[in-house]
C-alpha positions in Angstrom: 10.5 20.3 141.5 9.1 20.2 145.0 6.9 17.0 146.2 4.4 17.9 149.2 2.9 14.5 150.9 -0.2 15.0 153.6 0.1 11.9 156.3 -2.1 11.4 158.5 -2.4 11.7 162.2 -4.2 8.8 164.7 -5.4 5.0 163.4 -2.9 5.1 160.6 0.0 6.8 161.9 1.7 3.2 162.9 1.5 1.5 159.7 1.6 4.4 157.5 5.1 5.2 159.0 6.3 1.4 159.1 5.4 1.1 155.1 7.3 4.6 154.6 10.3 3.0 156.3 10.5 0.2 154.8 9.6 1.7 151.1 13.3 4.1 152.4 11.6 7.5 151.8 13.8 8.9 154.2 10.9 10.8 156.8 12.5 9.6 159.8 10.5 11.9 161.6 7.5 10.6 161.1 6.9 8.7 164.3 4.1 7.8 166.8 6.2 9.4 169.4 6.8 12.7 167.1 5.1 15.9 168.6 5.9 17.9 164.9 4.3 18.7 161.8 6.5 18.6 159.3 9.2 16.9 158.1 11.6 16.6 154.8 12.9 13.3 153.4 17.1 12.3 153.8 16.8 10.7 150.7 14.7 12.7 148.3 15.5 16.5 148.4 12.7 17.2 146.4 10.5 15.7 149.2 8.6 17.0 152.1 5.6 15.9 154.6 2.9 17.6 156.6 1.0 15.4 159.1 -2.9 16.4 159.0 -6.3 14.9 160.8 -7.1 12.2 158.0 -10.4 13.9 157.1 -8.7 16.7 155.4 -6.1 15.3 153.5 -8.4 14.2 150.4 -9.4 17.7 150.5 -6.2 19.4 150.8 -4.8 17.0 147.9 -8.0 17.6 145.7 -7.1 22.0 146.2 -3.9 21.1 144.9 -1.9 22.6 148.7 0.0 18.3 148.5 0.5 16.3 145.4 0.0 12.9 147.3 -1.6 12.2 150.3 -2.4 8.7 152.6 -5.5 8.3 153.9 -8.9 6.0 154.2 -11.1 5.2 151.5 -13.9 6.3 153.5 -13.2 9.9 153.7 -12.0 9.6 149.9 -15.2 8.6 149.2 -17.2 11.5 151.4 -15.6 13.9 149.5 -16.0 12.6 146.0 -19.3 11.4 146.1 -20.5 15.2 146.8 -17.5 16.5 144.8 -17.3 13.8 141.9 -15.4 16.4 139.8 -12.5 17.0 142.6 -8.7 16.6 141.5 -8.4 13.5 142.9 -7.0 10.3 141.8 -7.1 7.2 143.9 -3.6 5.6 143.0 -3.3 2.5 145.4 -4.8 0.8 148.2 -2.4 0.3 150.6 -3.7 -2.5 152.2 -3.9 -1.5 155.5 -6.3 0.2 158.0 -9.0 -1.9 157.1 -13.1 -1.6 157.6 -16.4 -1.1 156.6 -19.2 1.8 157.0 -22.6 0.6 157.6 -26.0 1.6 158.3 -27.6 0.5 161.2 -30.8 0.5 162.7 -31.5 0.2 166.6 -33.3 -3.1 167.8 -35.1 -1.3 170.5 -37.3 1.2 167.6 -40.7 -0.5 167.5 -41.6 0.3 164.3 -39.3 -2.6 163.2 -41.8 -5.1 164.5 -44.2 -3.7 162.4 -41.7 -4.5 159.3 -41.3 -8.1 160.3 -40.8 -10.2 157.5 -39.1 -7.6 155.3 -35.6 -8.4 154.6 -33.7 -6.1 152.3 -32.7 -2.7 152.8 -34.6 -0.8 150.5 -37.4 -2.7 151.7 -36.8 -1.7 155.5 -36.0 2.0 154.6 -39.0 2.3 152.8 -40.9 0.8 155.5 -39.4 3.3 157.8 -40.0 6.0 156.0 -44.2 5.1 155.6 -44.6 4.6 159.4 -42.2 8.0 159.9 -42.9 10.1 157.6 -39.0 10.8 157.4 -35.8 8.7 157.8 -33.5 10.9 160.2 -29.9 9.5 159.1 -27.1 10.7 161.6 -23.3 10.1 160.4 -20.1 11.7 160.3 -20.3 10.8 156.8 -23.1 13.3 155.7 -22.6 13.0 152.0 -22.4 9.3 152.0 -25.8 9.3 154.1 -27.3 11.4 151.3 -26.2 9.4 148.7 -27.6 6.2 150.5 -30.7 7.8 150.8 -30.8 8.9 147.2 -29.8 5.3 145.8 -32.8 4.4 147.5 -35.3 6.4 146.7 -36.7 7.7 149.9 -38.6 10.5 149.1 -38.3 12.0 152.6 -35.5 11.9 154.6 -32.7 14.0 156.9 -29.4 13.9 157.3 -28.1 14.9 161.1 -24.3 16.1 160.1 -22.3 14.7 163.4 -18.7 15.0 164.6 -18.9 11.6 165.8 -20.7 9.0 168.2 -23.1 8.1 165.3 -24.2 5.2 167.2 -25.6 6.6 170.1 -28.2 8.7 168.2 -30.6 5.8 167.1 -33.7 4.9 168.3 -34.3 8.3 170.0 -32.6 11.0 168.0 -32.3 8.9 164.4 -33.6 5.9 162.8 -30.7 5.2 161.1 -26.8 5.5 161.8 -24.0 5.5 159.0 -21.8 4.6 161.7 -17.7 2.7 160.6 -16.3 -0.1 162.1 -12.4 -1.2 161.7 -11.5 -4.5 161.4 -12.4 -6.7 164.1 -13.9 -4.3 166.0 -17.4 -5.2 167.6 -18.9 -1.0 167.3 -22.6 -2.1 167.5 -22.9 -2.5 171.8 -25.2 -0.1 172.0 -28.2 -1.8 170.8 -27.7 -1.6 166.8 -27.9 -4.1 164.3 -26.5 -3.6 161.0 -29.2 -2.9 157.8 -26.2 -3.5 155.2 -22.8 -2.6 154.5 -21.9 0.9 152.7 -18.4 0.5 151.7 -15.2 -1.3 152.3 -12.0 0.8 153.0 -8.6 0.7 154.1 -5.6 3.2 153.8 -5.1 4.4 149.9 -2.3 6.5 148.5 -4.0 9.9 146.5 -2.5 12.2 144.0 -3.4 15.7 143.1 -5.0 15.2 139.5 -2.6 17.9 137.9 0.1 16.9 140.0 -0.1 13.2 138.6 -0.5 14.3 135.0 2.7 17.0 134.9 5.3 15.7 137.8 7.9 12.7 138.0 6.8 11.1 141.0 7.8 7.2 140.1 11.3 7.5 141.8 9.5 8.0 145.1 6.4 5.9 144.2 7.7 2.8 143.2 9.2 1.7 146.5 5.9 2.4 148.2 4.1 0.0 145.4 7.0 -2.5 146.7 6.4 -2.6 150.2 3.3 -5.3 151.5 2.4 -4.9 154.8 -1.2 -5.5 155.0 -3.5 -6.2 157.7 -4.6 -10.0 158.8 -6.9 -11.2 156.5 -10.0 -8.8 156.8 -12.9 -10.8 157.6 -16.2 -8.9 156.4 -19.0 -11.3 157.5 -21.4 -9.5 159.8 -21.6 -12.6 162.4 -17.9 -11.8 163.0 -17.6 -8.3 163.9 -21.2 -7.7 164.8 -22.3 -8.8 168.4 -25.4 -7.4 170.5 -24.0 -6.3 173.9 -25.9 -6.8 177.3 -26.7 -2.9 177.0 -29.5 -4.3 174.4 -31.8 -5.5 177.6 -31.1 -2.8 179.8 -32.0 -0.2 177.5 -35.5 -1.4 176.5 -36.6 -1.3 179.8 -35.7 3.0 179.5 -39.1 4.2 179.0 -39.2 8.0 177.6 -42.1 9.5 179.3 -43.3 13.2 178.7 -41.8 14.0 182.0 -38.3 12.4 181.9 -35.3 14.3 181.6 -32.6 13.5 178.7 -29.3 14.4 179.5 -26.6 15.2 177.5 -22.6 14.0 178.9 -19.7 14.6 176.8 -17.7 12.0 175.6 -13.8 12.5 175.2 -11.4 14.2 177.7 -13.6 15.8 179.1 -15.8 12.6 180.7 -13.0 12.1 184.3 -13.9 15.8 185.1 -17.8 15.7 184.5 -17.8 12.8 186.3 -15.4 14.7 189.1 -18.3 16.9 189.3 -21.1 14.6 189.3 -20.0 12.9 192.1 -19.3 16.1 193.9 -23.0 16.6 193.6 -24.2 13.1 194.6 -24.7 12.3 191.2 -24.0 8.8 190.8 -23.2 7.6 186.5 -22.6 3.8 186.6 -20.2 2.9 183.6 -18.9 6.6 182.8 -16.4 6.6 181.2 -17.8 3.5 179.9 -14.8 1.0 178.2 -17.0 -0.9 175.7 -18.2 2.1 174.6 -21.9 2.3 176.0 -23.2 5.5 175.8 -26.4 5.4 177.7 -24.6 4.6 181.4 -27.1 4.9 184.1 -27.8 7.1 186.8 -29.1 7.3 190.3 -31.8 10.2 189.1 -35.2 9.3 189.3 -36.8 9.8 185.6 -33.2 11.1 184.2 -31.9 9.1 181.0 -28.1 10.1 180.0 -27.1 9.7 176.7 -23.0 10.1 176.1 -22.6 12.5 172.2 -19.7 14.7 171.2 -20.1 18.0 172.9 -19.7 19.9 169.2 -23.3 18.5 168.6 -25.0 19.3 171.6 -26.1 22.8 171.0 -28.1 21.7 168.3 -29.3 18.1 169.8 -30.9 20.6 172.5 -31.7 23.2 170.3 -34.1 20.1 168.3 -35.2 19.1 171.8 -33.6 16.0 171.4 -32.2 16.8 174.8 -33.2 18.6 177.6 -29.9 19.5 178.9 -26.4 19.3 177.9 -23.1 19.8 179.4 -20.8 21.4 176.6 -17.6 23.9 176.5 -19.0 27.5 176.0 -16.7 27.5 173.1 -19.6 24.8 171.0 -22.2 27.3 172.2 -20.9 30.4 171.1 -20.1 28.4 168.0 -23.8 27.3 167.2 -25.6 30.6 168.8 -23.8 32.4 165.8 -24.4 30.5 163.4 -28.0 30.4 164.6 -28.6 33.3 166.5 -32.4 32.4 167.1 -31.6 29.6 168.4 -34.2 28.3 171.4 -31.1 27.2 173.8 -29.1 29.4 176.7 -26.2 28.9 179.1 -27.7 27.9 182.6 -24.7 27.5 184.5 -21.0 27.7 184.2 -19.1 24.7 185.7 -15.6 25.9 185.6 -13.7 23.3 184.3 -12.2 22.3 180.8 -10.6 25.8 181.3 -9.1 26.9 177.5 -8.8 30.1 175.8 -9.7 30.6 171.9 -6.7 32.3 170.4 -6.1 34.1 167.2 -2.3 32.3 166.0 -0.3 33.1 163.3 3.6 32.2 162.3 5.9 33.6 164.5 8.1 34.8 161.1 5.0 37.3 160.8 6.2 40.6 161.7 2.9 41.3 163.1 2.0 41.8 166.7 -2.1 41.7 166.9 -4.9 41.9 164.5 -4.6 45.3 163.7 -1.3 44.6 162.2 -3.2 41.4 160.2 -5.7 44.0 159.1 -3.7 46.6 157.7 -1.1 44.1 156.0 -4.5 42.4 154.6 -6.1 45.9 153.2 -4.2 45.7 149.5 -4.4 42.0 149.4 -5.9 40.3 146.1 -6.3 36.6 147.1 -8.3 36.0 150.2 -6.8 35.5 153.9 -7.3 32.5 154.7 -7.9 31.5 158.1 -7.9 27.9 159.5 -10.1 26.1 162.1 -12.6 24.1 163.6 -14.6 27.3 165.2 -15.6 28.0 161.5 -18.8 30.2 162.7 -16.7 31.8 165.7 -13.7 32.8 163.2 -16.2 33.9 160.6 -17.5 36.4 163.6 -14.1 37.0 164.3 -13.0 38.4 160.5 -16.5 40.7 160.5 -16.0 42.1 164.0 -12.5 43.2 162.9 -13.1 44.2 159.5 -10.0 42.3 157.7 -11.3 42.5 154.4 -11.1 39.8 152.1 -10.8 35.9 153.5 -11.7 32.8 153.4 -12.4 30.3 156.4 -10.7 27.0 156.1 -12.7 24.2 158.1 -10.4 21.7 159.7 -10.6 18.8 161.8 -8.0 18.8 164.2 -4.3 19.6 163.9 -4.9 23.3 163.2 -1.1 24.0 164.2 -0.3 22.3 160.9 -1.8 25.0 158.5 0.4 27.4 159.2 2.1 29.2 157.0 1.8 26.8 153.9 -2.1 25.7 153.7 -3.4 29.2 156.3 -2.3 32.6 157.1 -4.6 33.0 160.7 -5.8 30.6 162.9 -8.3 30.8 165.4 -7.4 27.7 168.0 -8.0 26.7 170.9 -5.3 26.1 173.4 -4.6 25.7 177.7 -1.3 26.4 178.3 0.2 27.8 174.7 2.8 25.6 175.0 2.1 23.3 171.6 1.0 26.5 170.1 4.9 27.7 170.3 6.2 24.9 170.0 5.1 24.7 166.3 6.6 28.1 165.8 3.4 29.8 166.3 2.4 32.5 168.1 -0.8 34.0 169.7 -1.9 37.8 168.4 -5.5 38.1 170.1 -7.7 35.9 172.8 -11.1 35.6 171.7 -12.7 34.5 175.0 -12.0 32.3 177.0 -14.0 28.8 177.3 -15.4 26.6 180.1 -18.0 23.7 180.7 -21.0 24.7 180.8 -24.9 23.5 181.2 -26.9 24.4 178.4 -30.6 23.9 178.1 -33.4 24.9 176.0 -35.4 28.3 176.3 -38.5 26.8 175.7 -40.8 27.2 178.5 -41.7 23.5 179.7 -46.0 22.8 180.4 -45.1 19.8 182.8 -44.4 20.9 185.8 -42.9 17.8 187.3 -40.4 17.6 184.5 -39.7 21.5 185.2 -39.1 20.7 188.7 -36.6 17.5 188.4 -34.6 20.2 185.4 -34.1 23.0 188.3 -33.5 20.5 190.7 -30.6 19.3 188.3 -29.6 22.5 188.0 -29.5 23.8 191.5 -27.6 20.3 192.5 -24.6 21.1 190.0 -24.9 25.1 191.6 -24.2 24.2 195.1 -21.6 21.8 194.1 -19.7 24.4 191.1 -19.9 26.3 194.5 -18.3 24.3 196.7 -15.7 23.1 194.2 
């Protein structure tokens, strides 16, 4: 009998490790400091581990690929509100990892004067939605943000599906914000206020419902049960973790006119090297990267507002005209232009840096050499290939172009590397140096393209000319200086 446990990567890696060390599971391996994937237990035989991004691992324990799996509430929760019927049994919280989802509203919308005196939320989402029409929602929680919106009955609404940086969309680009804050953590600085809280989570152990019903797991589960090491007392009152940041006053004075330009500056890695080349251009972005975590940071451009979002959601921000232009990879654009291939946005300029090339990977036990090789050995197959990554659109592209028959893409959220060969056959990845990529005993078949940072802007043609003028202005700045670089 073989035991598979899914552990995540990032916010619980720490404590998830110390409670596995202490419980003696014997996964010594499974360190902060680890650069690996996989590991199999010194004490059980029967045990093995696979580290994942936490967002998959209720969904790879509900398919049945692990029998247990560590992981928040929260994403337990997006998955079986949508999927109440999943495989999935929630057998301990951990106690650990602790926080809340809430949704939050924007002090600086102005239709919330006109709701003064209203003091619930069903009241206040209502309210919103007879002044708007519709309730725009934006989350990385998309099926929670239904379900809110379903509770309470709002008869029009949207959800905006992000990959993160929630909080930033509201008053502009959403009305509301599902947005999650971790204990003690003061998330709303950027001019939000909380409506009411969603859920309270912290790190739960999960079984595979089949698995838990026909395997002896207690010899390894009861030591876990054992082992306390919970967080400080979490303290859930909004007065405690909630606190309106100076950003509040500054941003209210941020008039959107018809002719101001909204610009779109990633968030992540990539922020030193935009800012590299802002500067370059005499660009000036006060606060950027910002360490409170403001994401409107100001800049020395006359009638320019800057908003700081994931760059996997600027295609379609721009693409909904929520922003005029965007500086993404061109990996996200091919990404959203083939999933919408209509869509009203174009490259305006390369910008050269953020330099990676998107990779078709498989195990280097494959005796295959390219994807020729993948299609013939995939011509008689009866199960689907399946093919793992966060380029869903780009690898579904990929499969068509190169006719490989029957498969299935497998959406991911990070740590790609760790599909293969268990829980993937193919991946298509993205990767600078290939260095991780063989380090995981991987090894590259095909390069896609390869992927820089990029301006992207809409297609639409613009009727003011002085906000046309002050876009090609922008552009031409960020030409001279791509130039010079």
């Amino acid at each position: 009998m073989t035991i598979k446990i899914a552990l995540p990567k990032g916010r619980l890696l720490g404590k998830t490790a110390s409670l596995l060390q202490t419980a003696g599971c014997g996964l010594h391996g499974y360190t902060e400091k680890s650069r690996l994937y996989r590991f199999k237990s010194q004490k059980f035989r029967e045990l093995s581990a696979k580290i994942f991004h936490e967002k998959d691992i209720p969904i790879q324990v509900a398919v049945g690929n692990y029998d247990l799996g560590i992981c928040g509430l929260d994403w337990i929760e997006e998955l079986l509100v949508k999927y109440p019927s999943s495989s999935l049994v929630k057998i301990k919280n951990l106690g650990y990892g602790n926080g809340a989802l809430y949704m939050a509203y924007s002090v600086a919308d102005a239709v919330l004067d006109r709701l003064a005196g209203r003091n619930d939320i069903v009241s206040i989402a209502k309210g919103m939605q007879e002044i708007k029409n519709t309730v725009r929602i934006a989350s990385e929680y998309p099926n929670l943000a239904e379900s809110f919106a379903a509770k309470n009955r709002l008869r029009r609404f949207s959800i905006i599906p992000l990959w993160g940086a929630a909080e930033a969309y509201p008053p502009e680009d959403a009305d509301l914000a599902l947005i999650s804050s971790g204990a003690g953590n003061t998330i709303f600085n950027n001019g939000l206020e909380p409506l009411s809280m969603i859920l309270k989570y912290g790190a739960f152990l999960i079984a595979n419902k089949n698995s838990w019903e026909t395997k002896d797991m207690g010899e390894i589960l009861s030591p876990i049960g054992d082992v306390n090491i919970s967080d400080e007392k979490y303290v859930s009152s909004l007065k405690n973790i909630t606190e309106t940041s100076k950003i509040i006053g500054e941003y209210k004075k941020n008039k959107i006119g018809e002719e101001t330009i909204r610009l779109a500056l990633p968030d992540g890695h990539q922020q030193q090297h935009t800012l590299k080349l802002l500067n370059k251009a005499g660009i000036q972005i006060d606060d950027y990267p910002s360490e409170n975590g403001n994401c409107r940071p100001n800049i020395n451009l006359a009638g320019v507002l800057i908003k700081v979002i994931r760059p996997q959601d600027m295609p379609l921000q721009v693409a909904n005209g929520n922003f005029d232009l965007a500086i993404t990879g061109k990996d996200w654009f091919f990404e959203h232009k083939y999933q919408f291939p209509s869509s009203p946005i174009k490259k305006l300029l390369d910008l050269g840096f953020g330099k990676v090339k998107i990779v078709a990977v498989v195990s280097k036990d494959l005796s295959v050499n390219d994807i020729y090789d993948i299609k013939l050995s995939n011509a008689d197959r009866v199960v689907p290939l399946r093919i793992a990554t966060e380029y869903v659109n780009i690898a579904d592209k990929y499969a068509r172009d190169n006719h490989l028959g029957l498969y299935r893409v497998v959406p991911t959220w990070g740590a790609t590397e760790a599909f293969l060969p268990e829980d993937a056959d193919l991946l298509i990845e993205n990767t600078e140096t290939g260095r991780t990529i063989a380090r995981h005993n991987l090894k590259i078949i095909d390069t896609l393209f390869e992927s820089t940072a990029c301006l992207i802007g809409s297609t639409d043609k613009l009727n003011n000319s002085i906000k046309s003028k002050r876009i090609n202005n922008i552009i031409e700045t960020l030409r001279n200086a791509v130039r010079d670089s």
